[in-house]
C-alpha positions as CSV (number, residue, x, y, z in Angstrom):
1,X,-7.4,24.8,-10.3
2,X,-6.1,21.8,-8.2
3,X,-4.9,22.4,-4.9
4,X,-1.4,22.9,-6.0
5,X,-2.5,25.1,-8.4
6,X,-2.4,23.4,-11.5
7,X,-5.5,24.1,-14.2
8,X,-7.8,21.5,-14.6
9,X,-8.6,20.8,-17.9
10,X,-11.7,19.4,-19.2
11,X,-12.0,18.0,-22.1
12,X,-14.7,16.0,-24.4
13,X,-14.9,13.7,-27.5
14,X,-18.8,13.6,-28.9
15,X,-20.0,11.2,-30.9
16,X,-23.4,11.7,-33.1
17,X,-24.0,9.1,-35.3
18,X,-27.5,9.0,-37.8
19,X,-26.7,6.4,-40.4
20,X,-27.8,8.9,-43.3
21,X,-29.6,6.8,-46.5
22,X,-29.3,3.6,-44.6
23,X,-31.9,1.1,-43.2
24,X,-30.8,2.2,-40.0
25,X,-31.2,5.6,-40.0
26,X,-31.8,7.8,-36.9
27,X,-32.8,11.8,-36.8
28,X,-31.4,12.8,-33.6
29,X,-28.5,11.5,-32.6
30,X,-26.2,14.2,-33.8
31,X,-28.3,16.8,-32.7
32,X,-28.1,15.6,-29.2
33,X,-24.0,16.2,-29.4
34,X,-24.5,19.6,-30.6
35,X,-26.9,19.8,-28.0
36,X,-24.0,18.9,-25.0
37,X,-21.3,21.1,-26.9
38,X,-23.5,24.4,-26.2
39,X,-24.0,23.2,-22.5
40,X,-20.4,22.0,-21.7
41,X,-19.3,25.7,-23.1
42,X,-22.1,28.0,-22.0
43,X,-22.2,26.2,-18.5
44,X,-19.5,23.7,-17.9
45,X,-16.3,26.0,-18.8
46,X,-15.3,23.4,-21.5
47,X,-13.2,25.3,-24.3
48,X,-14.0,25.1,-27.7
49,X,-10.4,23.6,-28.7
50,X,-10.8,20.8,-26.0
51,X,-14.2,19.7,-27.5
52,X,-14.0,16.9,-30.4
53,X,-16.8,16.3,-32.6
54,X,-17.3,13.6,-34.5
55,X,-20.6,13.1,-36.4
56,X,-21.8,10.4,-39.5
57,X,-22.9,13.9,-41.5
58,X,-22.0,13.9,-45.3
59,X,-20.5,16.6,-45.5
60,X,-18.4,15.6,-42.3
61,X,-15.0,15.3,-43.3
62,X,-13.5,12.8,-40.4
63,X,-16.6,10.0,-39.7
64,X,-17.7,8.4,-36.5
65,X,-16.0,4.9,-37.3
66,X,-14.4,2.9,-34.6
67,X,-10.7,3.3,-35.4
68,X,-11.8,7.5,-35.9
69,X,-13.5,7.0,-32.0
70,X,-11.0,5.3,-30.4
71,X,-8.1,7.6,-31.8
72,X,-10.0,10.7,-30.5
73,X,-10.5,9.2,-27.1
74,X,-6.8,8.2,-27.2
75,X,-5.9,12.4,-28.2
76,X,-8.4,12.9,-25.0
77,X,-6.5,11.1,-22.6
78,X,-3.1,12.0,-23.8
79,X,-3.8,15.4,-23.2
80,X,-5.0,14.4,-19.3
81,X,-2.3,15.3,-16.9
82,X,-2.4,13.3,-13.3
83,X,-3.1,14.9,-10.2
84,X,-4.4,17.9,-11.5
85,X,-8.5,16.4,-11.4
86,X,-9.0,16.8,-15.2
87,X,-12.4,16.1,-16.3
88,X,-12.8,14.0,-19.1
89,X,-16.2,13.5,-20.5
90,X,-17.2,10.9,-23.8
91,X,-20.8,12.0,-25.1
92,X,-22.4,8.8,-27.5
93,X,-25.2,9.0,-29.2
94,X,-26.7,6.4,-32.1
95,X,-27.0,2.3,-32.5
96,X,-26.4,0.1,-29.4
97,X,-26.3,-3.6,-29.5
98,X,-26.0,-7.1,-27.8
99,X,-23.9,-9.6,-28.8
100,X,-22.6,-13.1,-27.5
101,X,-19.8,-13.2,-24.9
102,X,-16.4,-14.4,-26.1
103,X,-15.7,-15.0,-22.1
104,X,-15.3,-18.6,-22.1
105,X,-17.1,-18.7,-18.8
106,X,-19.7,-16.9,-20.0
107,X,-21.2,-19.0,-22.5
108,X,-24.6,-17.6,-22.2
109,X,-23.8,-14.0,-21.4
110,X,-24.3,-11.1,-23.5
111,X,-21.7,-8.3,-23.8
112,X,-22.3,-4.5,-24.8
113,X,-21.1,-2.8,-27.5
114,X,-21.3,1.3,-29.6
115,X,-22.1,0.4,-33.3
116,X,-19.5,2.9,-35.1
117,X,-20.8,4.5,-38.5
118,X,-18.6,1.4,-39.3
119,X,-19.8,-1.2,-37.4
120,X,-16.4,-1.6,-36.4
121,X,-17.7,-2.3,-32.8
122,X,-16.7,-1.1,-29.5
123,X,-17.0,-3.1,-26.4
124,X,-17.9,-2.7,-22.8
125,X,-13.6,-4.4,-22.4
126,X,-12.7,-1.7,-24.9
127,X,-14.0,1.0,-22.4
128,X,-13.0,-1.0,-19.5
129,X,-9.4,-0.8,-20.6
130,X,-9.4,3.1,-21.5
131,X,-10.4,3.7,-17.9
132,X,-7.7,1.5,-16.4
133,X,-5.1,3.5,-18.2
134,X,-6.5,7.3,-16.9
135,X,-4.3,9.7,-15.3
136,X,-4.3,8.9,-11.6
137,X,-6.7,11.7,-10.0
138,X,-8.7,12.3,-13.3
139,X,-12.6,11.0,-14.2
140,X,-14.0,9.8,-17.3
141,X,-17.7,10.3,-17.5
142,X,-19.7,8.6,-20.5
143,X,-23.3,9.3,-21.3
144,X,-24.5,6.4,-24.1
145,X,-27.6,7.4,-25.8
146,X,-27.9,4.1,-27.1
147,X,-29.7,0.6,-26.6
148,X,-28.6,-1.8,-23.8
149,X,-26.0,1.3,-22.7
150,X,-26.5,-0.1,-19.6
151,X,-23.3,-2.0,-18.6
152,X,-20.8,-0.4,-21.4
153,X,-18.0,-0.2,-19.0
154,X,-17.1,-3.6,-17.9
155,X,-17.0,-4.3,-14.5
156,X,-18.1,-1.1,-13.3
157,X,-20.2,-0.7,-10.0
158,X,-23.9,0.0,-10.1
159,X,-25.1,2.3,-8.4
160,X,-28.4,3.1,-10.1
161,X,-29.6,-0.2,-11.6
162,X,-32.2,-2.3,-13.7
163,X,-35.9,-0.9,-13.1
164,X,-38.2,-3.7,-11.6
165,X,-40.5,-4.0,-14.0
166,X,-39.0,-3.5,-18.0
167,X,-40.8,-3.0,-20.8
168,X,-39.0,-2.2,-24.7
169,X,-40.4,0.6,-27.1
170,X,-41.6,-1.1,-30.1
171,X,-39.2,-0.6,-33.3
172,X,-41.1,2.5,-34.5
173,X,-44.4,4.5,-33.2
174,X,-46.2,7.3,-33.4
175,X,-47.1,9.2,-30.4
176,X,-49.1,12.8,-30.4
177,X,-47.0,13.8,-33.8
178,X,-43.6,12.0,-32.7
179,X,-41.9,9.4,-34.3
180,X,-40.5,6.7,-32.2
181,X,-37.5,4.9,-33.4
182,X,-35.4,2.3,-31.3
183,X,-31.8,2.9,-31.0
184,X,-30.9,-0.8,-31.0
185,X,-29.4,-2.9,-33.6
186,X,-30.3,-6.9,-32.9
187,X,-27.2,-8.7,-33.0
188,X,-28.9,-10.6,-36.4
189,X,-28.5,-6.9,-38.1
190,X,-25.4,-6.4,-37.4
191,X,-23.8,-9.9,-38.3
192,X,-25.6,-9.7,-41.5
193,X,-24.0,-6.3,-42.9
194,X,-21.1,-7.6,-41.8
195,X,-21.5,-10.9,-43.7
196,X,-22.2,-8.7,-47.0
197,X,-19.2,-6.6,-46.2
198,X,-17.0,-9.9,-46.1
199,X,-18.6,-12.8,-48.1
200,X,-18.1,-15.3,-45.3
201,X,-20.6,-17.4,-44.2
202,X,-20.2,-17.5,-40.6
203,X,-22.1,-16.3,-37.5
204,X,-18.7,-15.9,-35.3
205,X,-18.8,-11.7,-35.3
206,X,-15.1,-11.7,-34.3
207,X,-14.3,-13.5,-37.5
208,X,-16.0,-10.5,-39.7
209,X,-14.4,-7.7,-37.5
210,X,-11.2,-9.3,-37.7
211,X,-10.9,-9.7,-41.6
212,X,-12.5,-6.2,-41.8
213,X,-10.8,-4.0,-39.6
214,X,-7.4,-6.1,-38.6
215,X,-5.7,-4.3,-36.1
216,X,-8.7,-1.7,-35.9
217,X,-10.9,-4.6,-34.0
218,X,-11.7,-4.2,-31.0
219,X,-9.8,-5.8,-28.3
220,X,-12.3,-8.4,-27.2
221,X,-12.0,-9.7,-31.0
222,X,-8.5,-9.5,-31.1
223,X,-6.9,-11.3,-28.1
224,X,-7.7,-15.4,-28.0
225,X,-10.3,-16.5,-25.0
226,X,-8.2,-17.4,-22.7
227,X,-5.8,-14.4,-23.1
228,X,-8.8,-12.0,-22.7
229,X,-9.4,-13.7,-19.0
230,X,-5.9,-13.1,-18.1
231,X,-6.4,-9.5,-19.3
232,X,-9.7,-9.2,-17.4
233,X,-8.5,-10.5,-14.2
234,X,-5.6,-8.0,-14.8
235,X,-8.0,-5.3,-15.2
236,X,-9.9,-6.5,-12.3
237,X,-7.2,-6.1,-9.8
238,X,-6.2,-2.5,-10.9
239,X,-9.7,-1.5,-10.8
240,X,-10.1,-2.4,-6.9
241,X,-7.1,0.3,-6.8
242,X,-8.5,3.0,-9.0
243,X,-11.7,3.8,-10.7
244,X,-12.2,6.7,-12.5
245,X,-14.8,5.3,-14.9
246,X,-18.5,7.2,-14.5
247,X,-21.5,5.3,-16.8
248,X,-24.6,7.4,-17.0
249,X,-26.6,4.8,-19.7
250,X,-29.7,6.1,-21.1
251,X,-31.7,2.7,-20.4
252,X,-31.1,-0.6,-18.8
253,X,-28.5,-3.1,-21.0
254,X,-31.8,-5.7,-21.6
255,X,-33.9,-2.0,-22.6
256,X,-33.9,-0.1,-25.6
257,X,-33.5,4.0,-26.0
258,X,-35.5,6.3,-28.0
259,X,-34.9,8.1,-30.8
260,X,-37.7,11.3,-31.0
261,X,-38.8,13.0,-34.9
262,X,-41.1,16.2,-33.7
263,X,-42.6,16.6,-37.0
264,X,-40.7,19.8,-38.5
265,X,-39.0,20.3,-34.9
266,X,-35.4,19.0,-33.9
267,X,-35.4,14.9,-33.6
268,X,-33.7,14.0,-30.4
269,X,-32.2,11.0,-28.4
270,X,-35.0,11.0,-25.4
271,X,-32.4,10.7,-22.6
272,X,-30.1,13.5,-24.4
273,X,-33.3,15.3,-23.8
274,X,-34.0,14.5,-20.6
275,X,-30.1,15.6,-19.4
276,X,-30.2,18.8,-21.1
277,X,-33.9,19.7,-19.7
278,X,-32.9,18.8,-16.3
279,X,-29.6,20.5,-16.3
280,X,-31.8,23.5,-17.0
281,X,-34.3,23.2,-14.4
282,X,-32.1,23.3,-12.0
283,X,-28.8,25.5,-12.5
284,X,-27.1,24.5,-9.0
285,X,-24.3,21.6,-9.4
286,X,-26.3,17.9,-9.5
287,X,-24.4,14.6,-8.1
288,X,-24.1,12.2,-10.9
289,X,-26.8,10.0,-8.7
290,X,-29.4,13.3,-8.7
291,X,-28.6,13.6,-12.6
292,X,-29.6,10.1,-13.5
293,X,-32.7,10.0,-11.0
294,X,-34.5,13.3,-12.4
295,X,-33.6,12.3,-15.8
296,X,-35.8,9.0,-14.8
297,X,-38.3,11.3,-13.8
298,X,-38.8,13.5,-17.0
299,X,-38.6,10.6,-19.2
300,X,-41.5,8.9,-17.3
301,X,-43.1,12.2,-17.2
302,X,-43.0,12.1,-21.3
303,X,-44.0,8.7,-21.3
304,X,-41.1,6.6,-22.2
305,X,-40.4,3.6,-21.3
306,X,-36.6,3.3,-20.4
307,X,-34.8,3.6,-17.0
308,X,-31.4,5.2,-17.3
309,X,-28.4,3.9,-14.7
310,X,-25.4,5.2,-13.2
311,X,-22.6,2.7,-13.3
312,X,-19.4,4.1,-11.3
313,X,-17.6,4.1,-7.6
314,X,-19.4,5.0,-4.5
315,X,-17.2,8.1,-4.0
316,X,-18.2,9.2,-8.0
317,X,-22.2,8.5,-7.4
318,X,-22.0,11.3,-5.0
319,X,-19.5,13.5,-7.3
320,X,-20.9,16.4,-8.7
321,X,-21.5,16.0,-12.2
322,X,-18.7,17.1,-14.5
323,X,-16.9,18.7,-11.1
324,X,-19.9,21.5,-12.0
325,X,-18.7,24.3,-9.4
């Protein structure tokens, strides 16, 4: 309870999506969801009707696409009351990509983005402006088990950053009877199932997305240049007031993340992994900044190369993760 008594809530939306029967195809990425639903029950006092899964399974009935995401992250934060420190958590795990700013003064920039079962993208502004409209006193945490996941909320602080020396997984390698397999999508991948989707020859993304997924688009796609500044500086100035936006990425935004296949074993999403097996090391609460650091530490033990960060407020870097007791 809050100090007025009120319950906090905590709720979750998780998001595992494998690509079945497609050229993309992952293994673990839905595992790694079921994975965080046990722990936020078993140690987190989540409820099971305050947990939403969404996963790319066929026999799923509801699918991970970006209208399906964004609706259940919408249900999330309607159900978010203020002053009562609800916790509000938004588990990702599958395809992360790059793709080129539509911020007219950043010509040469590179923007973050989820890639929906869908590929109806969602952007590092999409996130941006779900955290600008929490519940004053409430946190969103994100954990992206993705590629370049670093950065996904726009604007946010960093408080654990880039790694000074990077180095990318290759695509796909074998390693003592484990199957490594990128999470990243290149921007070229993307744009060209999106060009067979719509039959027009054009490399502008926003154009495909648009004729695609209309209103569904994502808001960087939707708004003209110059009124996405206006929105950005808007969003700008009400962040300096209130940030309740917590990034734990699973790799830098120019790195990739692994995807694990343990022969007849459970595939996993290596920082996934590396949460859940540090979360059971060590059963006293962890600050998000203690999280994110041992979870670099058993991921270099296992010999990956990726370097998870921790984008979020000063205050929230030293917030106990998930308001843990």
């Amino acid at each position: 309870m809050d100090p007025q008594g009120m319950v906090k809530k905590r709720l979750a939306v998780l998001v595992g999506c494998n690509y079945p029967h497609t050229r993309n195809e992952l293994h673990g990425c839905i595992n790694d969801v079921l994975a965080m639903k046990e722990t936020l029950l078993t140690r987190f006092g989540f409820k099971q009707e305050d947990i939403e899964v969404l996963t790319d399974e066929t026999e799923a009935k509801v699918k991970p696409t970006g209208a399906n995401i964004k609706a259940a992250l919408r249900r999330m934060m309607d159900k978010a009351q203020p002053g009562t420190g609800d916790v509000l958590l938004f588990h990702y795990s599958g395809h992360g990509t790059r793709i080129p700013s539509v911020k007219p003064a950043h010509p040469f920039k590179q923007d973050e983005a989820i890639v929906p079962c869908d590929f109806n993208l969602i952007t590092d502004v999409d996130f941006r402006e779900l955290v600008n409209q929490l519940p004053k006193g409430t946190s969103f945490t994100m954990i992206s088990d993705s590629c370049h996941s670093g950065g996904l909320i726009d604007k946010e602080k960093e408080q654990i950053g880039p790694f000074s020396v990077s180095s990318n997984i290759s695509p796909a390698m074998e390693t003592t009877n484990k199957i490594i397999t990128s999470r990243a999508l290149p921007f070229k991948a993307v744009l060209d199932h999106l060009i067979s989707l719509t039959g027009i020859s054009t490399s502008d993304i926003g154009t495909h997305l648009l004729e695609l997924f209309g209103g569904d688009a994502g808001l960087k796609f939707r708004l003209p240049a110059m009124d996405l500044m206006d929105l950005l500086e808007t969003m700008t100035a009400r962040e300096r007031h209130v940030d309740s936006g917590i990034l734990l990425s699973g790799c830098q935004a120019d790195e990739t993340s692994a995807d694990v296949g343990v022969g007849n074993g459970k595939a996993y999403g290596a920082f996934s992994h590396a949460i859940q097996t540090v979360l059971k090391e060590n059963g006293a609460a962890l600050k998000n900044k203690q999280l994110v650091m041992m979870a670099r530490d058993v991921l270099e033990r296992l010999g990956f190369h990726q370097h998870p960060c921790l984008y979020c407020s000063d205050q929230n870097a030293d917030a106990t993760f998930l308001s843990q007791h």
